[in-house]
C-alpha positions in Angstrom: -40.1 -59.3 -88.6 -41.7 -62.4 -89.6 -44.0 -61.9 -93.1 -47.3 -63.0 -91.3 -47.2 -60.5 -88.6 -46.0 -57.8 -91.6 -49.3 -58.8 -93.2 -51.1 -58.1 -90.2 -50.2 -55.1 -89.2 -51.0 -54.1 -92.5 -54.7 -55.3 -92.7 -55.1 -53.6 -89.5 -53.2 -50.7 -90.9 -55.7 -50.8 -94.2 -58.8 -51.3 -92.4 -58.2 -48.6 -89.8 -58.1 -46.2 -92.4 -60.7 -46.8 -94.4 -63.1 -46.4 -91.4 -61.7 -43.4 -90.7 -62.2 -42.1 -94.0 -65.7 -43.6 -94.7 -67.2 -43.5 -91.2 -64.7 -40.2 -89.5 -65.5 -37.9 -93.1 -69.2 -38.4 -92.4 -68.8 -37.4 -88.9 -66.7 -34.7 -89.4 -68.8 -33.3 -92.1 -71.7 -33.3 -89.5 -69.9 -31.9 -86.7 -68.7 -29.0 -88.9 -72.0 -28.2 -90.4 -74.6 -28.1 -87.0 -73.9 -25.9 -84.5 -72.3 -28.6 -82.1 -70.4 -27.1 -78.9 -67.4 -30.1 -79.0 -65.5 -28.8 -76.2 -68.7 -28.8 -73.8 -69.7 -32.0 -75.8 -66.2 -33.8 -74.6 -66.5 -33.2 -71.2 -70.1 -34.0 -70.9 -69.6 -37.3 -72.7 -66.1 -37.6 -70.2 -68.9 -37.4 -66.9 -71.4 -39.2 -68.2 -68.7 -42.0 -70.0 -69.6 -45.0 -67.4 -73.5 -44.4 -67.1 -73.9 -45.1 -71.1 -76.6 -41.7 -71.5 -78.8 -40.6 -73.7 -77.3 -39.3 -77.1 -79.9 -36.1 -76.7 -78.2 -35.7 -72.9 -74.2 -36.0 -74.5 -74.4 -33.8 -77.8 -74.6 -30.0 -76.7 -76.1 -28.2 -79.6 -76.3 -24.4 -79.5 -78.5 -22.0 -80.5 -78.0 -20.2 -83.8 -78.9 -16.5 -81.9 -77.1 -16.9 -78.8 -73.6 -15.7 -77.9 -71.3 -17.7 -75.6 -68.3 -17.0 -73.4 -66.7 -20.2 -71.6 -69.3 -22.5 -73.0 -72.1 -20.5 -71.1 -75.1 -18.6 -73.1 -74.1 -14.9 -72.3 -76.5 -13.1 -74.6 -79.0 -13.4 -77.7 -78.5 -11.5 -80.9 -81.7 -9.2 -82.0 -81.7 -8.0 -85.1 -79.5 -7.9 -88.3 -76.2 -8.9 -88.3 -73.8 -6.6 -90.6 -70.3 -8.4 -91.7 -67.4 -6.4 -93.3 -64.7 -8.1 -93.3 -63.0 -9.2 -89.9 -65.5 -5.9 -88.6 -69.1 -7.4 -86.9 -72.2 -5.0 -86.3 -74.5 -6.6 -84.5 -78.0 -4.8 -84.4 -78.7 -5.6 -80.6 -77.6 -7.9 -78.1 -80.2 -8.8 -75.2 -79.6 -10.9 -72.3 -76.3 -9.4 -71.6 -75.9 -9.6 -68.1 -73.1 -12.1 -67.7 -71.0 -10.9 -70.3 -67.6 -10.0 -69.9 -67.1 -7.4 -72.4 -63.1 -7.5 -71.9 -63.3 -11.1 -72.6 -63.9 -12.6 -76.3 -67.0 -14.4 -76.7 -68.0 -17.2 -79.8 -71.3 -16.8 -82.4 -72.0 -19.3 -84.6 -68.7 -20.6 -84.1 -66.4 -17.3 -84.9 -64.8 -15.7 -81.7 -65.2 -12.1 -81.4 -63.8 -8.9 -78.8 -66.2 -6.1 -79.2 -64.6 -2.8 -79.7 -67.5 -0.3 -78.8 -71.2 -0.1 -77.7 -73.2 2.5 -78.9 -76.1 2.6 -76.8 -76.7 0.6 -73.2 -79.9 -0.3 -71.6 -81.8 -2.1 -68.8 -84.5 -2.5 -71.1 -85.9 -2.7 -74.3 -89.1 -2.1 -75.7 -90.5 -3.1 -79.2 -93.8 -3.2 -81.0 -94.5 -5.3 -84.1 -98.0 -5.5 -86.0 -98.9 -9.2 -86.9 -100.5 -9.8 -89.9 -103.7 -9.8 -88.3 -103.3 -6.3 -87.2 -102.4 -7.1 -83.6 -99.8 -5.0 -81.9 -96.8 -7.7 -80.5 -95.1 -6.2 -77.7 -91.4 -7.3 -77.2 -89.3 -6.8 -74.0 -85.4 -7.4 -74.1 -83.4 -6.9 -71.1 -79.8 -5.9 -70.3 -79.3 -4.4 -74.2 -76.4 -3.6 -76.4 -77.3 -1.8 -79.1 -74.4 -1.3 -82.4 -72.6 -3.3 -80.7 -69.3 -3.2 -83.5 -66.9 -6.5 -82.6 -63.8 -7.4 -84.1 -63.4 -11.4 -85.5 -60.6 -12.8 -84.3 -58.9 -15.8 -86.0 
């Protein structure tokens, strides 16, 4: 190989990988950190390749309380969330209709299969007093309650 076309492919070689490393890092650190769906981000940006959208219509950012199965919002998590080890209490889980408890769904990233329910209902009711002394009524429908999940890797 000629020594012109060596030097080059080397530039290109050089130059490729410092943009990767400055510009790729920085993205990676981004997409890591937020609570980006990328597989529903993909195929959104796939449809939507030759209209040139919106960024705010291409990046599909969940929602820190919701649970998901097959990139679809299956539930909302109520409550505290207890970790030991690869074992996951949640507190309550509302909104539960279209989940498919045989099937593992994703929180905040992790993918978990629950392994029992405590207590089932159609629906929820729960009062708070506001600071103002104001009784807050809450309704929640389709609950889990102790629901105990296992993490999977």
């Amino acid at each position: 190989m000629q020594p012109a076309i060596k030097l080059l492919i080397s530039i290109i070689v050089v130059t490729v990988f410092v943009l990767l490393n400055v510009w790729g890092v920085q993205f990676l650190r981004f997409v890591w950190s937020s609570q980006i769906d990328t597989k529903e981000t993909f195929w959104r940006t796939l449809k939507r390749f030759v209209s040139l959208p919106k960024v705010s219509e291409v990046i599909v950012v969940r929602a820190p309380d919701r649970i998901y199965q097959d990139g679809k919002e299956v539930g909302t998590v109520i409550g505290e969330v207890k970790r030991e080890d690869s074992v996951v209490t949640f507190e309550m889980l509302s909104e539960t209709a279209d989940l498919k408890e045989n099937l593992p769904f994703e929180y905040q990233k992790d993918h978990f299969r629950i392994i029992s329910v405590k207590t089932r209902a159609g629906v929820n009711m729960r009062g708070t007093v506001s600071k103002d002394g104001k009784l807050i009524r809450q309704e929640y429908r389709d609950v889990m309650q102790d629901v105990t999940c296992e993490r999977l890797p």
